[in-house]
C-alpha positions in Angstrom: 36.9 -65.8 -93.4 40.2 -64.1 -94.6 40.1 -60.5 -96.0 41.4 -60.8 -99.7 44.8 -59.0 -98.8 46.8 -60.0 -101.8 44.7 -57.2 -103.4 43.0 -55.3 -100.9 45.4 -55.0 -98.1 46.8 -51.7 -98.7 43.0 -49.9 -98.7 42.2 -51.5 -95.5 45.4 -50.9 -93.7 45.1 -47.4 -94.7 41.3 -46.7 -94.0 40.4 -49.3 -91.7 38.2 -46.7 -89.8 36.6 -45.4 -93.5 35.8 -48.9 -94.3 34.4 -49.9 -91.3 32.2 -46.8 -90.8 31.5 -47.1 -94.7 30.3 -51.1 -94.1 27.7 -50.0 -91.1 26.9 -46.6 -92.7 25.6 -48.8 -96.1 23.9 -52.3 -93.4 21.9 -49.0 -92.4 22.3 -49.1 -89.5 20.3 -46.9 -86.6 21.7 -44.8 -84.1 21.1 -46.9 -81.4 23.5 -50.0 -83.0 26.1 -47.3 -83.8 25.9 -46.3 -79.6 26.0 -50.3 -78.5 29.7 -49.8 -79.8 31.0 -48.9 -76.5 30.6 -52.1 -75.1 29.5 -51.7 -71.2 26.3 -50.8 -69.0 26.0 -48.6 -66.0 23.0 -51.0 -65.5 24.5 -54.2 -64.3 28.4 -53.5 -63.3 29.6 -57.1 -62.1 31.2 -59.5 -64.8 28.4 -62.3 -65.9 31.1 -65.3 -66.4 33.9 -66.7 -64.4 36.6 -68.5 -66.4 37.4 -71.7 -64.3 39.3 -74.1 -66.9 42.3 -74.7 -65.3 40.9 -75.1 -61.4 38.0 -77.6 -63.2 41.0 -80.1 -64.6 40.4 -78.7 -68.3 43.7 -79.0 -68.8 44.2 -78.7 -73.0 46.5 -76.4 -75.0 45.3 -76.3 -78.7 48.6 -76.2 -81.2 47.6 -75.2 -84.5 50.8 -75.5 -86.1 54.0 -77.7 -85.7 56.6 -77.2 -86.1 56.4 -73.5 -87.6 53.5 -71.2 -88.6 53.9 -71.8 -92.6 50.5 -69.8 -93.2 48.9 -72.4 -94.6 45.3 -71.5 -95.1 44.1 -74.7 -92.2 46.2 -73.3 -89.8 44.1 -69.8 -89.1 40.5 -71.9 -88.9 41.0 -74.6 -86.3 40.5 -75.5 -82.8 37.2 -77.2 -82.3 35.5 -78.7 -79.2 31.9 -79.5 -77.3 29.9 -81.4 -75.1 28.4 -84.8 -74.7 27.1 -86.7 -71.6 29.1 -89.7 -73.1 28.6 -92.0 -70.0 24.7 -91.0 -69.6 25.4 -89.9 -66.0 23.1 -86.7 -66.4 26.6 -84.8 -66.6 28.1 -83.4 -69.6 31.5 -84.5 -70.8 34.0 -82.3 -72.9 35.7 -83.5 -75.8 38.5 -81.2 -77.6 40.2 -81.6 -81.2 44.0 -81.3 -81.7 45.2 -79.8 -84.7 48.7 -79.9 -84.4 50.7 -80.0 -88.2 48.4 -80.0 -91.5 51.2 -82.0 -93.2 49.6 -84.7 -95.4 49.7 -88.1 -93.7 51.1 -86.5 -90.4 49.9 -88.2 -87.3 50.5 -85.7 -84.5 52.4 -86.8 -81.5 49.1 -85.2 -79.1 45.5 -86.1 -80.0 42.0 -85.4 -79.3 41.0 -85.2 -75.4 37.7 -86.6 -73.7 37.0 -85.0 -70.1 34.7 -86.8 -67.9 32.2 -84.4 -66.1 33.0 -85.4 -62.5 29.6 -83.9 -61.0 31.3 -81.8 -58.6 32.2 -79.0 -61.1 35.9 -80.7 -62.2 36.7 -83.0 -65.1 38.7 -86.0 -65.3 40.8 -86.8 -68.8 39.4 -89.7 -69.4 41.0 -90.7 -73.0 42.9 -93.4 -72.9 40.3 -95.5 -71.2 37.5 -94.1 -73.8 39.8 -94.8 -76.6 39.0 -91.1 -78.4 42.3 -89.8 -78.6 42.6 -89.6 -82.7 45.5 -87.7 -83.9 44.4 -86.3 -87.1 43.9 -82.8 -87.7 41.0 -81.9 -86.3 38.4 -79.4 -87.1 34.7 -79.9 -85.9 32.6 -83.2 -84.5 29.3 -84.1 -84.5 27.3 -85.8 -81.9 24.4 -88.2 -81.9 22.7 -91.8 -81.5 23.4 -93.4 -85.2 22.9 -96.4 -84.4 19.7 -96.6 -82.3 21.3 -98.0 -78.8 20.3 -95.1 -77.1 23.6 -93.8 -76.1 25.5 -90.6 -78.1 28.4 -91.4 -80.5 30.8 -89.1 -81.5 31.9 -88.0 -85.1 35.3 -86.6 -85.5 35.8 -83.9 -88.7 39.4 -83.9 -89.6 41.8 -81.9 -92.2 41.9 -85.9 -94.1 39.7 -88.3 -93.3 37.2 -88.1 -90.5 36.9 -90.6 -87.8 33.4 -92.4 -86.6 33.4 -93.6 -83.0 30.6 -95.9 -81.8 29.5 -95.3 -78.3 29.7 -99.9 -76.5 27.5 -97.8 -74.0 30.2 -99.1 -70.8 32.8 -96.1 -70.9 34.7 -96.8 -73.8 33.9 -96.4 -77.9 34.9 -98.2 -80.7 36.5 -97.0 -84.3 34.1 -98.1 -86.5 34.6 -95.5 -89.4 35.9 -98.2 -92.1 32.7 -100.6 -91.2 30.6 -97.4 -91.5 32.0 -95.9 -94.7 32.5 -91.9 -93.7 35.9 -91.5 -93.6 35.0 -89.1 -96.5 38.2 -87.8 -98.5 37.8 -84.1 -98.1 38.6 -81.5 -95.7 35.2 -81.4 -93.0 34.5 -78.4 -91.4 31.0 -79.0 -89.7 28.5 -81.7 -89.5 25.4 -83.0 -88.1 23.4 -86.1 -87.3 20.2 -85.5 -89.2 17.2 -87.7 -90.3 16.6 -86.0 -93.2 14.2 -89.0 -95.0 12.1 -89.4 -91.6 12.6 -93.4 -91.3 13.6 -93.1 -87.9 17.7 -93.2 -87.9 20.2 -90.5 -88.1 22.1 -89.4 -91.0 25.2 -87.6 -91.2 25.5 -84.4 -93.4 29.0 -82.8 -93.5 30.2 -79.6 -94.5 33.4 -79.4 -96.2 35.7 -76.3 -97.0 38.4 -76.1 -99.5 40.0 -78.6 -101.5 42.9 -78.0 -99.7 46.8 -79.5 -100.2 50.2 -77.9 -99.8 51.0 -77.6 -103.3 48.1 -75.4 -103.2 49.4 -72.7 -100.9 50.2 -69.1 -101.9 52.3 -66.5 -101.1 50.5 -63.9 -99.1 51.7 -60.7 -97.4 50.8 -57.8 -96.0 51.5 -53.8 -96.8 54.7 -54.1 -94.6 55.7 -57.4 -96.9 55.3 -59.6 -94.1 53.7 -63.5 -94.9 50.3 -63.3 -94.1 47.4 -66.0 -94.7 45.5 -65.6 -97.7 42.0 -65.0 -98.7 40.2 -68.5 -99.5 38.8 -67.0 -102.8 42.6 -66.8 -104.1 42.9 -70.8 -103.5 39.9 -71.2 -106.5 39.0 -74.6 -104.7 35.8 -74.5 -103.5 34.4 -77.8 -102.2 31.1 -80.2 -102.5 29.3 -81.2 -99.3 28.6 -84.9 -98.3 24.9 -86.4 -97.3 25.8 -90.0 -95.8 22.6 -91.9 -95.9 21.9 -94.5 -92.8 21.3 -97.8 -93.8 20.1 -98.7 -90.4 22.5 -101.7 -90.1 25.6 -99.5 -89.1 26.6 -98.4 -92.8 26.4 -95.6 -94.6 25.8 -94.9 -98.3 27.1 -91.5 -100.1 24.3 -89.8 -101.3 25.3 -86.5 -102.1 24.6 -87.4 -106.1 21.3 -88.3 -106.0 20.2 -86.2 -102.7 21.0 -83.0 -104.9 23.6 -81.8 -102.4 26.3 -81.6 -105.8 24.4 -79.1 -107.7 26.3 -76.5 -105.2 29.8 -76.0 -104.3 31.3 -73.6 -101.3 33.8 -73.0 -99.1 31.8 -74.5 -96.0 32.6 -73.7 -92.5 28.9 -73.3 -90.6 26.4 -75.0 -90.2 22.5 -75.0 -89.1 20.0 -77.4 -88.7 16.1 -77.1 -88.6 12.9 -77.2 -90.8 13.4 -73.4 -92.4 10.5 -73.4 -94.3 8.0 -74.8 -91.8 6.7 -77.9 -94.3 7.7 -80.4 -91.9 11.3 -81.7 -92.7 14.4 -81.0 -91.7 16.9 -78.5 -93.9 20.4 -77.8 -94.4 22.0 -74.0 -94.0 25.4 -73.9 -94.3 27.6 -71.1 -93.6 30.2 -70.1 -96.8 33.8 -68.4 -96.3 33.4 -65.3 -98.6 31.3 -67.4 -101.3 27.6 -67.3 -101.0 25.9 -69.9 -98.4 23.5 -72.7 -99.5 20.0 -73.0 -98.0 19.2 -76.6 -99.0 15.4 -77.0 -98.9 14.1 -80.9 -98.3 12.1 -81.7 -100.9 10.5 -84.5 -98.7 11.5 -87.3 -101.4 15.0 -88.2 -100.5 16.1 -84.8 -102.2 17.3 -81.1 -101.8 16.9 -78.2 -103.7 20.0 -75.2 -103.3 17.1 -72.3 -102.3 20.1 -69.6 -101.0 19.2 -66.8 -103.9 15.6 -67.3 -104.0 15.1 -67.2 -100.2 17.2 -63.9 -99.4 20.1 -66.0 -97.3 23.1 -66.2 -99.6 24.5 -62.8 -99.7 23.7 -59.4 -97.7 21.4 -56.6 -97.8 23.6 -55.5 -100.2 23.6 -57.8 -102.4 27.4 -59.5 -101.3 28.4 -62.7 -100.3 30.3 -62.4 -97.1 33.1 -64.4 -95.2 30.6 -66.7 -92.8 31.9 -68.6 -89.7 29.5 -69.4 -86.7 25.8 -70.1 -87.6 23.0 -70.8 -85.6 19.3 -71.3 -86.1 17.1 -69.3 -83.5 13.5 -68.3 -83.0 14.8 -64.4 -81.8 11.3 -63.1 -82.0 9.1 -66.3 -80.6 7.0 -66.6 -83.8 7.0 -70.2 -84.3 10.2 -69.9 -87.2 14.0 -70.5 -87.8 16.0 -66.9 -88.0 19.7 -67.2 -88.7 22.2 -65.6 -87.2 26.2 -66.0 -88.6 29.4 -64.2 -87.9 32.2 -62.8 -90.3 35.5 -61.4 -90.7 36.4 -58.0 -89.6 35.1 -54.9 -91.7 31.8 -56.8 -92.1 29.4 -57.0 -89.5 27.5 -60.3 -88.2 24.1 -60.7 -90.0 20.9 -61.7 -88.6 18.4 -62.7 -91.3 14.7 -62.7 -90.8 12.4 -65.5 -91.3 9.2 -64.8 -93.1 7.5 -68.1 -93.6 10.5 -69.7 -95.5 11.6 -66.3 -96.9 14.3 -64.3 -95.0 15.6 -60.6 -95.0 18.5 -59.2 -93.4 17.8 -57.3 -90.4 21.1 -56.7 -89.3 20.2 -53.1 -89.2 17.5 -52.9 -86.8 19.1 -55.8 -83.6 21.7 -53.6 -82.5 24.8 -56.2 -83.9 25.9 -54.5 -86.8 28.2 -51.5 -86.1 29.6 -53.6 -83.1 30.6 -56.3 -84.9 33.2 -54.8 -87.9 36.2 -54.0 -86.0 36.2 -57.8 -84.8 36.1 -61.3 -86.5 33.5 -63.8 -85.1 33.8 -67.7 -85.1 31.3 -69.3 -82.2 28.2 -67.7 -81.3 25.1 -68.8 -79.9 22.6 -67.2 -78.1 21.3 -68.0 -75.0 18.6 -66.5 -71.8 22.3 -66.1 -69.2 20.4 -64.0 -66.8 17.0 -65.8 -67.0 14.9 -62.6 -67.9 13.1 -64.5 -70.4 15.0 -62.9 -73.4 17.7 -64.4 -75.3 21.4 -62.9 -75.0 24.3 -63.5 -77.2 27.7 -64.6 -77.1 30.5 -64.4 -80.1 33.8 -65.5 -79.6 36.3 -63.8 -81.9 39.6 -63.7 -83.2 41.7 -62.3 -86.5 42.6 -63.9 -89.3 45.2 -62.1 -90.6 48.1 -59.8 -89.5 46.4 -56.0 -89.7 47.3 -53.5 -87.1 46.9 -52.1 -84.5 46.9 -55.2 -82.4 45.2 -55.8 -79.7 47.2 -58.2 -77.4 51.1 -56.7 -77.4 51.9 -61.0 -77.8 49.4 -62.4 -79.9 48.5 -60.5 -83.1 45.7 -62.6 -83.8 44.1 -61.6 -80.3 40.4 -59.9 -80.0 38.2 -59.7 -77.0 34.8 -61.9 -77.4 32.1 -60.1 -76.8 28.4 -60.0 -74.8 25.4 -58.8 -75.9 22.3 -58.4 -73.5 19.1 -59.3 -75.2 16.4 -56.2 -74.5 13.5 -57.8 -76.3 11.9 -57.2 -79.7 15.4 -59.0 -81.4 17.2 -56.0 -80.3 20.8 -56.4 -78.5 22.3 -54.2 -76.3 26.6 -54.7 -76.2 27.8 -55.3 -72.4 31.2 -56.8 -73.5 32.9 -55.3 -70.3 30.8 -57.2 -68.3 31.6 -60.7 -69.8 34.8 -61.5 -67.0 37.0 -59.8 -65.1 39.4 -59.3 -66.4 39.0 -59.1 -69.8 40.3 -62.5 -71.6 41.8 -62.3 -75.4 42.8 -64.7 -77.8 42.1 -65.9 -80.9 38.9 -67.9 -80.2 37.8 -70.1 -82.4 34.9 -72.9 -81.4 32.8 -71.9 -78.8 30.4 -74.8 -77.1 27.3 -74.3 -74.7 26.3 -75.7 -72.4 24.8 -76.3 -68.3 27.9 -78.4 -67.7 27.2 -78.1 -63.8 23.6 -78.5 -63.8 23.2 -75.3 -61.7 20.1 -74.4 -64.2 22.1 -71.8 -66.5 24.3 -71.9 -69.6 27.7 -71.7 -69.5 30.7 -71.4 -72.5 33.3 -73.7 -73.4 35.5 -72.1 -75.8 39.1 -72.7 -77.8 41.6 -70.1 -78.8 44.3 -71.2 -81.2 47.7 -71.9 -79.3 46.1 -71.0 -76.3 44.5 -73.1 -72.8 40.8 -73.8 -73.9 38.6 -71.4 -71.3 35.5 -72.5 -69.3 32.9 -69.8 -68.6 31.2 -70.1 -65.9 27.5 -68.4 -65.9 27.9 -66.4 -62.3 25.8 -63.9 -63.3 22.7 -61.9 -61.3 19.4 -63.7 -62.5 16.4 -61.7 -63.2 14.2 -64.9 -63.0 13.5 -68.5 -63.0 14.5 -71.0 -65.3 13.6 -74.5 -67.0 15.1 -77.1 -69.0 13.9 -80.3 -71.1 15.5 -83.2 -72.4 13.5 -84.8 -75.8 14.3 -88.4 -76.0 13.5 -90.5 -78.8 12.0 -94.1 -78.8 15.7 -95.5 -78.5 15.7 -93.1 -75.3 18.4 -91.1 -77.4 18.2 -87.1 -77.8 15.4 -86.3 -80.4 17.4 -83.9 -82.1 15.7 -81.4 -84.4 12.3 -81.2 -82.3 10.9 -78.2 -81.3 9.5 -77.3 -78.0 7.0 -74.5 -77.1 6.6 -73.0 -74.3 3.6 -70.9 -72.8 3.8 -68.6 -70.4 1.7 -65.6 -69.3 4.3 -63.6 -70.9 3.5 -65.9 -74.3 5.6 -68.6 -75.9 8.9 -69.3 -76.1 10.3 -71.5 -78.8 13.7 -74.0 -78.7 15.1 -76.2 -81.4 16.7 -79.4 -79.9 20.1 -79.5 -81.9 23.9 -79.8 -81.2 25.2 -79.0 -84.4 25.7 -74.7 -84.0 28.4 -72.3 -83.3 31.5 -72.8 -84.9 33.3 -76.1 -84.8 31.4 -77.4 -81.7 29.1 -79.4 -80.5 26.3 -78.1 -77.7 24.1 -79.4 -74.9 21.4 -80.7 -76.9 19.3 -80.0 -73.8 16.8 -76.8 -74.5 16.6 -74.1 -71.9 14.4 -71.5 -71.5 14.7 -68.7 -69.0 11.4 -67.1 -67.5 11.9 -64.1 -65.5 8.8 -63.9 -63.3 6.5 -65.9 -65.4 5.0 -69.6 -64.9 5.2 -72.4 -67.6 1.6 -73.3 -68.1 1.8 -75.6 -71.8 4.7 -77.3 -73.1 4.2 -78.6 -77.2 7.0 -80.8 -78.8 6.8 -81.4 -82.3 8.8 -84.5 -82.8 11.3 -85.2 -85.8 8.6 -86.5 -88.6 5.8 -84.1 -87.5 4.1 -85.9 -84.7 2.8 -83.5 -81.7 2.5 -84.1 -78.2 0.8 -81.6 -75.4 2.2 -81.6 -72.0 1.0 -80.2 -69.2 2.5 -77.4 -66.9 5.6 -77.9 -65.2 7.6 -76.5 -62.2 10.6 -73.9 -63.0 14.4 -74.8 -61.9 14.8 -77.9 -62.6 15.2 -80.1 -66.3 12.4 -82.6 -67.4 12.4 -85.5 -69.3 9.7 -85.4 -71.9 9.9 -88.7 -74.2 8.4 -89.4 -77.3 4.8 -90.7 -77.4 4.1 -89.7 -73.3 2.1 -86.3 -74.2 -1.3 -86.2 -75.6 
């Protein structure tokens, strides 16, 4: 995440446009991702998103530091958010982490916020009632059934311990995280509700960064001598994950031991979900901060094997290990497997790897994302069809991490503009950043949350900047097509998360994952959406968590279907 300035500062302050023409120049990149720099189109001149927060009674100012900036190394990574339809209404509700002061044992005077999706495009904050509002400092969530009833729970990922809150299925949810046993002890970063053993209940993986405490903090500056925030590598504290087991009774057991998951540490801040290797089970990929990331293969026997190196996914084309945020899991070219996609810190670009049946290169060079991408530092990212021509765009909210100049914002130094990309098929991207809103919104973004929050058939953003109002994107923009949705639901009538569904259209398939955990520090719709263009959905396939496969028929465009387990043939 944070460029090692205690030794490197000086070089980049002083060729910031050598290094960053150096970086693309050795990703190889082609002339056409060195021209997507410019960021804008003469082909589609009105702004795709509206931001609409504040009007929707999104009412939330993230504080990432009281009462001073100290630069302690927390500070620069939080603000986290997402999506759950809490109350089942068909309408999904927000939820948003405080941070607030890192100070050990500090309970912050403001806590976490749950916003009830109204129907009618406006929230309501809804804590109190809920009983959500935790005042730890938080950093990521995870939603899912965990306990079978059918309705979502909601995991809170905090800088101490985390906090588990049972969905009673009437409105309100209950602290059960001492009952459950995954408080955990370190400092989470991402997780996921996952049945990684296939018996039918969800586990909880979490991804935890550094082994973080005051007495740990350095003394960072820049050329100028001013305090800075340091590079994670200088802390020496890298961290072990945690694999929870579900006992199916409403416990946990720590398996991390046993499962495998010790036998690699990082500096976790990513995370992606989904059976990379095609054999049937469901694996881990988390995203490291400037230590290589982990690619933990399911072994199919209650155990993982660390497969980073040996699959081509822990470092880059050349051969580095790079500062990795956002992560997500996407089928780019519609050939049936997982690529991944992850952001970084500023003077390396974002990096898209491959899949080739369970072995990945990095193809950064050839998508267009490279070049574009190493002036600016991405955290949330996902992509998604916005305009509905049956190709996937992309979204990356960014924001610095340290103090270099020049600035972009003449009052927040850690300020970038997120940016746009327009999918143009054959996983290549074509930057139309000045076509994201109107006007052009900066801030240090951090988490960044999708989702159909209106039900109006296209993807919006929800996203957090640090000391800044969280921002609402409304999808406004000119559709090229049609568009269809599916919800998976389990036998508990829960999301099925992790299935796959495939899509066939004349045009050929489409393939979605069913999975919240992705982005940065967020939790999505776990709904999949599929935009068409001019095309007709003749086949729909789910491959359910555990292998099964159902056939369904052909179903109408604009509107989301319910497709449950064991109803297809």
């Amino acid at each position: 995440m944070v460029f090692p300035r205690c030794t490197l500062v000086s070089i980049a302050r002083a060729g910031l446009v050598l290094i960053g023409f150096g970086l693309a120049a050795c990703g190889g990149d082609d002339p056409q991702d060195a021209a997507s720099t410019g960021g804008s189109s003469a082909v589609q001149a009105e702004p795709w998103f509206t931001e609409v927060a504040a009007t929707s009674g999104l009412v939330f100012t993230h504080q990432c530091c009281v009462p001073e900036v100290r630069f302690w190394m927390p500070e620069i990574s939080s603000g986290a958010l997402g999506f759950l339809d809490y109350d089942a209404d068909g309408f999904y509700d927000v939820y948003v982490l405080q941070s607030g002061d890192p100070t050990p044992g500090v309970r912050n005077a403001e806590g976490n916020r749950l916003f009830k999706n109204d129907g009618d495009g406006t929230f309501t904050d809804v804590t109190d009632a809920a009983g959500v509002g935790d005042r730890g400092y938080g950093h990521g969530l995870a939603t899912g059934d965990y306990d079978g009833d059918g309705d979502t729970d909601l995991y809170v990922l905090n800088l101490e311990a985390n906090v588990l809150y049972r969905n009673e299925g009437d409105g309100t949810f209950t602290d059960v995280t001492r009952e459950a046993g995954v408080a955990g002890s370190k400092w989470g970063a991402a997780s996921a509700f996952i049945d990684y053993d296939s018996d039918g209940d969800y586990d909880l993986f979490v991804v935890n960064n550094l082994n973080w405490s005051p007495d740990r903090e350095l003394d960072c500056r820049t050329a100028e001598a001013e305090n800075d925030y340091c590079s994670p590598k200088n802390y020496n504290a890298p961290s072990i994950d945690t694999l929870f087991r579900n006992e199916g009774d409403g416990t946990f057991t720590d398996v991390t031991q046993s499962a495998g998951i010790a036998a690699a540490d990082g500096i976790g801040l990513g995370l992606a979900v989904a059976d990379f290797d095609g054999d049937g089970d469901v694996d881990l990929y988390v995203a490291n901060d400037s230590v290589p990331n982990n690619l933990w293969i399911n072994q199919g026997n209650g155990t993982f094997k660390e497969s980073g190196l040996l699959s081509g996914t822990s470092v880059n084309m050349r051969g580095m290990p790079e500062a990795s945020m956002g992560v997500q899991a996407i089928d780019v070219e519609n050939d049936g497997d997982w690529d991944l996609f992850m952001t970084h810190v500023h003077t390396e670009s974002n990096t898209f790897y491959k899949n080739r049946g369970g072995v990945f290169s990095d193809a950064t060079q050839a998508t267009g994302l490279s070049a574009s991408s190493v002036r600016y530092t991405g955290f949330g990212t996902a992509f998604a069809d916005f305009d509905h021509d049956s190709i996937l765009d992309l979204f990356i909210a960014n924001g610095r991490v340290d103090t270099w100049k020049p600035y972009e914002s003449d009052t927040n130094v850690f300020a970038e503009p997120n940016q746009l990309y327009r999918g143009r098929g054959e996983a290549r991207f074509e930057e139309i950043t000045a076509q994201l809103t109107s006007p052009q919104l900066l801030g240090a973004s951090r988490a960044a949350a999708f989702c159909d929050y209106d039900n109006d058939g296209d993807v919006d953003v929800l996203y957090a900047d640090r000391d800044e109002p969280i921002r609402l994107l409304r999808n406004d923009a000119s559709k090229s097509g049609e568009w269809i949705g599916f919800r998976l639901l389990n036998a508990n009538g829960a999301d099925a998360l992790d299935a796959v569904v495939r899509i066939t259209t004349g045009a050929g398939d489409q393939y979605r994952l069913c999975q919240s955990a992705y982005s940065y520090a967020a939790a999505g719709d776990p709904r999949v959406h599929f935009g068409l263009g001019a095309n007709e959905v003749t086949a729909v396939q789910v491959t359910w968590p555990g292998g099964k496969t159902e056939d369904f028929g052909a179903f109408a465009a604009g509107a989301y279907h319910v497709l449950r387990i064991g109803a297809g043939q």
